[in-house]
Every structure is written in structure tokens, then in C-alpha cells.
Backbone as a ProteinNet text record, in pm:
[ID]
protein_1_A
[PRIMARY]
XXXXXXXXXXXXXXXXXXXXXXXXXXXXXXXXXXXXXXXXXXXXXXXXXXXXXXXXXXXXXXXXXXXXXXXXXXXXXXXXXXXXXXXXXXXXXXXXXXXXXXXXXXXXXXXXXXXXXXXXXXXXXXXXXXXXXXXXXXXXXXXXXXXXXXXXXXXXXXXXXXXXXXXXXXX
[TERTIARY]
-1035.9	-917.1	-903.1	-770.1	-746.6	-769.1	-781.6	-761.3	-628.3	-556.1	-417.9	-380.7	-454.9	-463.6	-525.7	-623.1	-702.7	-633.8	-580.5	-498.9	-380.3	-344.6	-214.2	-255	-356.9	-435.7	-441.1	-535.4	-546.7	-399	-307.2	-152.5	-109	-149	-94.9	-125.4	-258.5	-318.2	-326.5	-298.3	-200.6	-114.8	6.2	127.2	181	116.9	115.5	58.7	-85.5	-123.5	5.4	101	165	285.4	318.9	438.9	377.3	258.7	270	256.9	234.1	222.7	399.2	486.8	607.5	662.4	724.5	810.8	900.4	954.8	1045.3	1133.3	1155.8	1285.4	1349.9	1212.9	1219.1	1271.1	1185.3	1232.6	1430.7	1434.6	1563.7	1667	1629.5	1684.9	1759.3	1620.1	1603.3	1690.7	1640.8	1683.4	1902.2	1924.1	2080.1	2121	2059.9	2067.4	2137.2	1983	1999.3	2059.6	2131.7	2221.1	2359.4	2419.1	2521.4	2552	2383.3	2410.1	2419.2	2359.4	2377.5	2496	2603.1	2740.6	2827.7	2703.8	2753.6	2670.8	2541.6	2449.2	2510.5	2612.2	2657.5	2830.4	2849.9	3004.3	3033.6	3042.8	3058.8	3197.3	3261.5	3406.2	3350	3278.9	3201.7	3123.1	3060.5	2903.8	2993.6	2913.3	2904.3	2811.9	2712.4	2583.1	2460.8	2432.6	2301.5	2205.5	2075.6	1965.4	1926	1878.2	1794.3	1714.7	1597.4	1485	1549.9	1486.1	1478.3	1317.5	1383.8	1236.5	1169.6	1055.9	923.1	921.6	1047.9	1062.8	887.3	826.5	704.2	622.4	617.8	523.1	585.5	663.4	772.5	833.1	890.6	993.9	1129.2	1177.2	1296.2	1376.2	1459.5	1578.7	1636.7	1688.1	1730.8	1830.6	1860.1	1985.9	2066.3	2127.9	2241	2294.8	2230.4	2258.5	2269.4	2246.5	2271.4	2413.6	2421.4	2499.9	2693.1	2620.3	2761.5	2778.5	2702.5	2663.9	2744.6	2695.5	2732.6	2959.5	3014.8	3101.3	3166.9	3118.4	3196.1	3196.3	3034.4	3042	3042.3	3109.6	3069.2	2994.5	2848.5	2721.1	2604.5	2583	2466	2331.1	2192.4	2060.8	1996.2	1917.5	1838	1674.9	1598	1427.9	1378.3	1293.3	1273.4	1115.1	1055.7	934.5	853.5	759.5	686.4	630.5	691.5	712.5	544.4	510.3	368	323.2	248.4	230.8	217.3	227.8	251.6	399.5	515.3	622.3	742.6	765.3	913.3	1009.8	1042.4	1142	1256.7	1380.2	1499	1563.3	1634.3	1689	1802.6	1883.6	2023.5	2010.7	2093.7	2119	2169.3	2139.1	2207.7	2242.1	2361.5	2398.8	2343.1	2278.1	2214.7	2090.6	1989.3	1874.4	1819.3	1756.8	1733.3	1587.6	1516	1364.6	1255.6	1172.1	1136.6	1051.8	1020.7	917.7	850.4	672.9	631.8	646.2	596.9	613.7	691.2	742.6	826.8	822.7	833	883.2	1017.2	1025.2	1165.4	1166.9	1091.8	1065.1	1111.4	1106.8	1215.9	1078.5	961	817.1	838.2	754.6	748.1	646.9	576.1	486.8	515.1	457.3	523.4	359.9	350.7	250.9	147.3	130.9	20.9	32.9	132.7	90	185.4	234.2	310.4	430.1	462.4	584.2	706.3	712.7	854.6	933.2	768.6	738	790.5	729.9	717.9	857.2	963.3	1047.5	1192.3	1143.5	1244.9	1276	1161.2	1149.6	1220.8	1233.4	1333.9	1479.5	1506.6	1650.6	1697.8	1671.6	1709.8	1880.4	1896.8	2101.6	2135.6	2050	2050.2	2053.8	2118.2	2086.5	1954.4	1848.3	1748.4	1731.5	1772	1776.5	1672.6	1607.9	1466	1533.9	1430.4	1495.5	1363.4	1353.4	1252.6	1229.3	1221.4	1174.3	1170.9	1251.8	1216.9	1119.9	1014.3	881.8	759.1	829.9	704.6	735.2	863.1	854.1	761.9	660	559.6	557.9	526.8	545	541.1	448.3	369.9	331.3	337.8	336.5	297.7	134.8	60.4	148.2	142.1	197	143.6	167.8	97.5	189	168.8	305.7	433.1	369.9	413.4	516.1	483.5	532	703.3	786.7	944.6	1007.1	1057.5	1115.3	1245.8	1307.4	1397.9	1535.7	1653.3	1751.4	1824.4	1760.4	1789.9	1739.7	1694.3	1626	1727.5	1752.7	1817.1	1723.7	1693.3	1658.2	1756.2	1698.6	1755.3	1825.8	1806.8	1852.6	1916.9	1922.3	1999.5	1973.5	2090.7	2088.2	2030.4	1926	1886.3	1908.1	2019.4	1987.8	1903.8	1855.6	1733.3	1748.3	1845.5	1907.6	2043.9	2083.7	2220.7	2183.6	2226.7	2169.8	2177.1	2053.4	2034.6	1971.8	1938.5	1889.2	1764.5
-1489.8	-1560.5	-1686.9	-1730.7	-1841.5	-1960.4	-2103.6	-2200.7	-2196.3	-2189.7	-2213.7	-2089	-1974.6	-1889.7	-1931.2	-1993.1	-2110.1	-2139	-2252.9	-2320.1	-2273.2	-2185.2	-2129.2	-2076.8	-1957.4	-1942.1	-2052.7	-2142.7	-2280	-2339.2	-2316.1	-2389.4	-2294.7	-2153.1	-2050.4	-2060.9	-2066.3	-2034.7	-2179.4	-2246.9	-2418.2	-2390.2	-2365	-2352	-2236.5	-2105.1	-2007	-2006.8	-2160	-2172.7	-2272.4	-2341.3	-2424.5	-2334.9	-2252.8	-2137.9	-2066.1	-2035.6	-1971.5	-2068.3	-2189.5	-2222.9	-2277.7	-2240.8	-2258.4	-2175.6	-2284.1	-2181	-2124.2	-1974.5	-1908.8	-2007.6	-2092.5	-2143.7	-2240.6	-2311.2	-2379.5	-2291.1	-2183.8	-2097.6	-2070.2	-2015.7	-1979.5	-2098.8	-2213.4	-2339.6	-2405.1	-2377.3	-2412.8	-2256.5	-2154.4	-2046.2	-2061.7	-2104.5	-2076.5	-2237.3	-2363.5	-2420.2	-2363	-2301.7	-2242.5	-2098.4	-2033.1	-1938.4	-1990.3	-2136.4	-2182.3	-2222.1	-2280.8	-2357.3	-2215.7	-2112.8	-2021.5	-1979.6	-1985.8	-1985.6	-2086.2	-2198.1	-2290	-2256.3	-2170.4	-2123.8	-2069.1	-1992.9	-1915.9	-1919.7	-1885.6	-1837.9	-1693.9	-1703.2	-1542.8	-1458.8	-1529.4	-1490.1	-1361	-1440.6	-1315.5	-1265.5	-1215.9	-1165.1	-1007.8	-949	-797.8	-701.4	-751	-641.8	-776.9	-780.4	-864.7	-786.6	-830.5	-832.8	-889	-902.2	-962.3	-883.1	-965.2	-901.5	-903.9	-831.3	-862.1	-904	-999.4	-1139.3	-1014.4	-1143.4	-1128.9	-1229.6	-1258.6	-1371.4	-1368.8	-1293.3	-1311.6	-1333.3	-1385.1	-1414.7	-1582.2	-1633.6	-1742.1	-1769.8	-1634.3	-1604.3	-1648.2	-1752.7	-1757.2	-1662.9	-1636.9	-1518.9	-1487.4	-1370.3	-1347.4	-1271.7	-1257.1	-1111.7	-1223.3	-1324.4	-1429.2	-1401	-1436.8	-1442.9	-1279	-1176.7	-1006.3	-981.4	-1030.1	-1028.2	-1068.3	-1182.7	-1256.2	-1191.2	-1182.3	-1102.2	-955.6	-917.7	-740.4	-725.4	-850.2	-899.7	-914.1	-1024.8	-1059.8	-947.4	-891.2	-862.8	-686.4	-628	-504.1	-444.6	-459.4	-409.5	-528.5	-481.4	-559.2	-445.1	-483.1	-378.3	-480.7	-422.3	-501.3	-376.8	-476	-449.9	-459	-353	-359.3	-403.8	-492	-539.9	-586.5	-607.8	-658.1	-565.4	-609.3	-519.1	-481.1	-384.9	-327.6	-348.3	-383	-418.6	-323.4	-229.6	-63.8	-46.8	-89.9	-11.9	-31.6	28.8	120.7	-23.4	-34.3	-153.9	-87.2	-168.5	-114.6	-104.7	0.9	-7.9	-68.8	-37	-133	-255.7	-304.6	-430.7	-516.6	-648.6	-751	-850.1	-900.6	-1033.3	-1146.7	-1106.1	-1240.1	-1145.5	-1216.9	-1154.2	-1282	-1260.3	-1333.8	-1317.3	-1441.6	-1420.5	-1483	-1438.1	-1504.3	-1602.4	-1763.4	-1845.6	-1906.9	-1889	-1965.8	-2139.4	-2130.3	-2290.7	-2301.1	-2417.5	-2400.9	-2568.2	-2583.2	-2732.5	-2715.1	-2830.6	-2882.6	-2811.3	-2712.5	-2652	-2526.9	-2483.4	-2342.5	-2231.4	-2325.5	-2218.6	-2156	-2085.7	-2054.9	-2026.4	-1992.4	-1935	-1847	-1712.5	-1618.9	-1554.2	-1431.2	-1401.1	-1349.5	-1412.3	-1326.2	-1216.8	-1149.9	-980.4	-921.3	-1047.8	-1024.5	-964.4	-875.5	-812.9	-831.5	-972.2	-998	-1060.3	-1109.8	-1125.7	-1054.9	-926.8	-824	-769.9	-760.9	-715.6	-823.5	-942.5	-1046.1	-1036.3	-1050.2	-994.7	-943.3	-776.6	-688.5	-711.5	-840.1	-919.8	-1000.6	-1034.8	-1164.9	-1211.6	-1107	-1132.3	-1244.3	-1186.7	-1200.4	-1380.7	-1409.9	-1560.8	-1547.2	-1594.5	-1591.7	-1692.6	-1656.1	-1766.8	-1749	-1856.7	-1866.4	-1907.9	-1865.9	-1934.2	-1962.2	-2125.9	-2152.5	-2256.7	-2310.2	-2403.5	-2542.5	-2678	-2780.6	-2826	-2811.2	-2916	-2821.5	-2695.4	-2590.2	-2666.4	-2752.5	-2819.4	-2910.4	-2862.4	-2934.9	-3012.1	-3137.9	-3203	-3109.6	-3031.2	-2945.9	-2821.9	-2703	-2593.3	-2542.1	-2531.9	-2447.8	-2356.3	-2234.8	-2139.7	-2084.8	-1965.8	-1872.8	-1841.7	-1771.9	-1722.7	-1591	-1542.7	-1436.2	-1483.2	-1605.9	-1622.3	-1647.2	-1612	-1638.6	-1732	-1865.1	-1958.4	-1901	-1979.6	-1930.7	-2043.6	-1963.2	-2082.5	-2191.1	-2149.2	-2236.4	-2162.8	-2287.8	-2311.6	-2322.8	-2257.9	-2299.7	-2312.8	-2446.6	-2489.9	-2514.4	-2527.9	-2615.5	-2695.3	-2813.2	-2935.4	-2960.9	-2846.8	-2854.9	-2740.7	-2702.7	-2645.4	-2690.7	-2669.4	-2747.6	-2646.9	-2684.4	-2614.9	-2646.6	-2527.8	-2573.9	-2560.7	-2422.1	-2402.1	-2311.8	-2317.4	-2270.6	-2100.7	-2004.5	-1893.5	-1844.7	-1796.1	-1727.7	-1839.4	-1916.1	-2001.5	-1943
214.6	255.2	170.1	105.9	40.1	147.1	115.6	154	244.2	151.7	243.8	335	320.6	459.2	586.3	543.5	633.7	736.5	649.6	680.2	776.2	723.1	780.5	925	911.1	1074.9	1167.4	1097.3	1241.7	1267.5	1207.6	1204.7	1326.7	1241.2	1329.7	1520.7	1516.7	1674.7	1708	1712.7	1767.4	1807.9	1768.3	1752.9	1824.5	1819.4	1909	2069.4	2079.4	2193.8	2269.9	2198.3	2253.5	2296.3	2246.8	2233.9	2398.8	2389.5	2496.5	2633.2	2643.6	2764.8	2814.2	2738.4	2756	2902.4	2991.4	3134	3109.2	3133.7	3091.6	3115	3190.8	3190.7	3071.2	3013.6	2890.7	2778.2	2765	2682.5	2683.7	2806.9	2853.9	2798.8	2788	2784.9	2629.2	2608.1	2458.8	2351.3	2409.5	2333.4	2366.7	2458.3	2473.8	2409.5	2377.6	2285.2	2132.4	2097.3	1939.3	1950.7	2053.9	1984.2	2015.9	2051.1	2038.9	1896.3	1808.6	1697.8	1579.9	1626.6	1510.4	1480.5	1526.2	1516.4	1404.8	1388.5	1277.3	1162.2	1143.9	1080.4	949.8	941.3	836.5	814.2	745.1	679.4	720.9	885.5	935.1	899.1	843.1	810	689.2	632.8	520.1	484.4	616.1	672.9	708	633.6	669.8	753.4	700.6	756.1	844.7	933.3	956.1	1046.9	1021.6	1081.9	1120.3	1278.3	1341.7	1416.1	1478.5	1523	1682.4	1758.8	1946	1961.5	2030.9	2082.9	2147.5	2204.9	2298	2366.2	2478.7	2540.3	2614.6	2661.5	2763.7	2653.5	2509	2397.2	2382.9	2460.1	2429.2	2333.4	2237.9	2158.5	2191.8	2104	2111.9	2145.5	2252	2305.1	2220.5	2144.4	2052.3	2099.9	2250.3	2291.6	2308.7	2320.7	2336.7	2180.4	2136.1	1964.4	1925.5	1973.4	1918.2	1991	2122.4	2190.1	2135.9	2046.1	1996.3	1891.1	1782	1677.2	1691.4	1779.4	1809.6	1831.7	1930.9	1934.9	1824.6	1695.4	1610.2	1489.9	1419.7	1351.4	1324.4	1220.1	1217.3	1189.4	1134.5	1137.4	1173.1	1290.2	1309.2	1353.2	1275.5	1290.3	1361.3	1471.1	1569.6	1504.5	1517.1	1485.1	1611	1709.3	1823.4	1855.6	1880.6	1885.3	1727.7	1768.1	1639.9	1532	1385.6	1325	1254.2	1257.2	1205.6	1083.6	1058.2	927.3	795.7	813.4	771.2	803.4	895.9	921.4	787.2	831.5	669.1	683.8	546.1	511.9	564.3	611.2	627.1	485.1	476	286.5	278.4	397.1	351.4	295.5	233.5	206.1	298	383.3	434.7	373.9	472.8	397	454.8	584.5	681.1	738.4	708.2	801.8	897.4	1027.3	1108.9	1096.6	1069.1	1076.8	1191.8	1229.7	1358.1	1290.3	1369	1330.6	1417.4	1392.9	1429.6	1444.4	1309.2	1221.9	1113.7	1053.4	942.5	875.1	735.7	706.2	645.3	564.5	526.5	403.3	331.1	208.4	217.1	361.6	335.2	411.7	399.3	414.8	559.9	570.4	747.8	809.3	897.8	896.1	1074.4	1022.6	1087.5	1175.4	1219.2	1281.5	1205.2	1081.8	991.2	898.8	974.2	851.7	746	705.4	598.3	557.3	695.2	684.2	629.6	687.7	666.2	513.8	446.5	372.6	214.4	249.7	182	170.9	324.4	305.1	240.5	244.3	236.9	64.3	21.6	-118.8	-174.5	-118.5	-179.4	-78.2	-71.8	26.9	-52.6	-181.4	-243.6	-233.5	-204.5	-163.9	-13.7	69.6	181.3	236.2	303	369.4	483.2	454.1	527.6	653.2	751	869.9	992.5	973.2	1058	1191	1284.1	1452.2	1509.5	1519.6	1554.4	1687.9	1774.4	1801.1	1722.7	1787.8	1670.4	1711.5	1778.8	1805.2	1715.3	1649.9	1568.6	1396.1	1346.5	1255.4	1183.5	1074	1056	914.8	919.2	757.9	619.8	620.2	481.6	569.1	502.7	554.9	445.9	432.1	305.5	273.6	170.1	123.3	8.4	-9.3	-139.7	-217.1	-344.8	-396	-351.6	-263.8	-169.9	-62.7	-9.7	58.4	8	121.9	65.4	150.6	101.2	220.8	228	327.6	445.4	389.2	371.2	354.8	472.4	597.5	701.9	803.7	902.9	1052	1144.2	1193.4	1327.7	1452	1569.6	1629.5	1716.6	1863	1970.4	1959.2	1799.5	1817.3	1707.1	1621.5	1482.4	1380.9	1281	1199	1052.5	1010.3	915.9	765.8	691.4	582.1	467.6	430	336.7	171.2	125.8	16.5	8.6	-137.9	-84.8	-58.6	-64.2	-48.5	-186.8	-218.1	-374.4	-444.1	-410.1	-515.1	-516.7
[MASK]
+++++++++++++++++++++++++++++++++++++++++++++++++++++++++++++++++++++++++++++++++++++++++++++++++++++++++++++++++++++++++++++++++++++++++++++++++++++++++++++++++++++++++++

């Protein structure tokens, strides 16, 4: 394991122990927060295809059916990913124009840090079109957020308490 995998683990199981002692209701709270702000998240006028994942609210996953919900409403293709994706499971091939990524932790660099196994990683990669939008929690925001060359930052966070953009998309 590199240093900054290290690193990234102890970031990880902190951050995941604080995630879980969350009351559904906090969750509930905070999550209908940030799917009001994801509505300011993008240029939906010219969003075609998006992806997002469906939470693990009982993992204290941000709610993600408020936000599929509106999504499903406005746009004409929306792909939902049903639980946590395997670290072996098949890339989706379509192309999106918005993918929704889940986050643990994240900084102001675009980094993230996700549950370890690289998935999303791997698939974001072959996404370079795509606007990459993390949904995180703002108290999982951390100064420096190690990273490898694998890793792919995120062009914006949406949180409870703000939309933070990080680059334009494609850069």
C-alpha cells in the first residue's frame, strides 16, 4: 500500500465512523438540504443522459431518491446504480453528461475519497465528457485529501450548505 493509501484508509474509517453515528433524521435533514441545492448544480437545460447512484441511507448515505425523484421528472434519461458497486462490476457504456458520485470525504481540489475499491474511479476515467458531481456531507470536507494518479477529481460538491464548484467541466 502507498503512503497516501495510508492515509486515505485512516481518513476513510474516521469519517465513515462519524457517518455512521448520524440519526436518520439528520441524515433525512441534511440530505433534503442538498437535493434542493443540486438543482443549481448544473446547466439542466442541457443535460441529456445522467447517472446517479441509489444511497444506503441505513450506511448514513446521503438520500439520493429526492434528487432521482426530480431528476426522473425533469430529465429524459436518467440510469440509477442499485447498491454498492462491486469492485469487479461492468462499467455502464453509455455516455453521460452528468454523473452523480457518492463521497465520503472530499477537498477543494476536486479529490474525493470514496469507499476504497476503486470503482468509480476506473469508471470516471472512461467519462471524461461527463460533469462529475460529488454529494457529500459539508462536515466530510477536509483541507488536503492525499491522492494517487488514478484517482479522478470531481467538478463539483454539492453539500447541505453549498454548491461548491471545483472546475469547469472538461478541464
Amino acid at each position: 500500500m502507498t503512503k497516501a493509501g495510508g492515509k486515505k484508509d485512516a481518513l476513510r474509517r474516521e469519517l465513515l465512523a462519524r457517518r455512521s453515528s448520524l440519526r436518520p433524521r439528520e441524515v433525512k435533514a441534511a440530505s433534503a438540504q442538498l437535493a434542493a441545492r443540486v438543482q443549481s448544480a448544473a446547466d439542466w437545460s442541457v443535460v441529456r443522459s445522467v447517472h446517479i447512484y441509489d444511497s444506503l441511507p441505513h450506511l448514513g448515505e446521503v438520500e439520493t431518491r429526492p434528487i432521482i425523484d426530480w431528476l426522473a421528472a425533469k430529465q429524459p434519461h436518467v440510469t440509477v446504480t442499485i447498491g454498492q458497486a462491486a469492485s469487479n462490476a461492468v462499467f455502464p457504456e453509455e455516455e453521460f453528461d452528468v454523473i452523480f458520485v457518492p463521497v465520503v470525504g472530499f477537498d477543494r481540489e476536486g479529490f474525493r475519497l470514496g469507499m476504497g475499491g476503486g470503482w468509480y474511479d476506473r469508471w470516471l476515467a472512461a467519462q471524461p465528457q461527463a460533469q462529475k458531481i460529488g454529494l457529500a456531507y459539508a462536515w466530510a470536507e477536509l483541507p488536503h485529501l492525499p491522492h494517487e494518479a488514478h484517482d479522478i477529481p470531481l467538478d463539483c460538491v454539492v453539500t447541505e450548505k453549498e454548491v461548491i464548484v471545483l472546475r469547469a467541466t472538461g478541464e
